[in-house]
N, C-alpha and C positions, 0 to 999 in steps of 0.2 A: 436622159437623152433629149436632146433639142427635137421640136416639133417637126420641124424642116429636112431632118433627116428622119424624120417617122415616114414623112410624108413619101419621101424618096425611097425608104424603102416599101411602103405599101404600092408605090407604081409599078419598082423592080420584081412583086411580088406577082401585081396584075397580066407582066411581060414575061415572067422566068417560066419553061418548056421544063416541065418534071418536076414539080413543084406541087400539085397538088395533091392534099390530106398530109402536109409534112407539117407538122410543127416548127416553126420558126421563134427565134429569141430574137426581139430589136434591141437592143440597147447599145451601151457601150462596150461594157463589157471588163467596164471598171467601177471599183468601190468608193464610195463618200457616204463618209455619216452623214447623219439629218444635223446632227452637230455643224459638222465644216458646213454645208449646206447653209442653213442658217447665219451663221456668219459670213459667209459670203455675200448672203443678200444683207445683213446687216451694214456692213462695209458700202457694199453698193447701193444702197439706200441712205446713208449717211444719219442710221438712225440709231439711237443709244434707248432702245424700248430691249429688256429684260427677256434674255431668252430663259426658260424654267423648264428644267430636265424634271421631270415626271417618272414613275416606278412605269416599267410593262404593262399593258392591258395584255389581260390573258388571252394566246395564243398568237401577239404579237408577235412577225418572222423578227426578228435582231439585226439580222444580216444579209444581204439580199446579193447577187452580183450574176450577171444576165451572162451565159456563156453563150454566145453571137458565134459560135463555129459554122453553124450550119447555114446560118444568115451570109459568112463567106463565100459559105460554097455553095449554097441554092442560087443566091441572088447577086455573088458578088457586091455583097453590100456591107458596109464599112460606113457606124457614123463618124464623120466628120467637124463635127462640130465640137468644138473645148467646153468645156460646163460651163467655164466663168462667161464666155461670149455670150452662152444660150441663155443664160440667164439673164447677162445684159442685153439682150435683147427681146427678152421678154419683159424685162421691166421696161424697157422706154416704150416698149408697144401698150403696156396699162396703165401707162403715165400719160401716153397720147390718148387713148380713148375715155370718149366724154362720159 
């Protein structure tokens, strides 16, 4: 989940009326491997550096995917942002800084 929608929902979080001691999920609320993931920045990076699948460290979660229901309906909140965007734009923000 892009930042800027983290961000958006921890304000809706500081404003939402019955909200508090609830557990809340930010995320999307959809799945990408660390595989596609990395290829994505590779693509976006325009870089041909060797990505190396590695065995499990023990207790490593495999699968992760954020069920944002309650994020609906507590806060009305929904990110917004596309992976490939957040991404591209987090890299031209660490490409700008000196």
């Amino acid at each position: 989940v892009y930042v800027k929608d983290v961000a958006t929902a921890i304000v809706k979080a500081c404003l939402a009326p019955g909200g508090e001691g609830k557990p809340v999920n930010i995320g999307t609320g959809s799945e990408i491997t660390i595989n596609q993931l990395a290829q994505n920045i590779q693509a976006m990076c325009h870089s041909s550096s060797e990505i190396q699948h590695l065995a499990p460290r023990p207790g490593e979660i495999l699968r992760s995917c954020a069920n944002v229901s309650r994020a609906k309906e507590v806060l009305d909140f929904a990110a917004s942002t596309p992976i490939d965007e957040g991404l591209r734009a987090t890299i031209d923000w660490m490409l700008d800084s000196p």
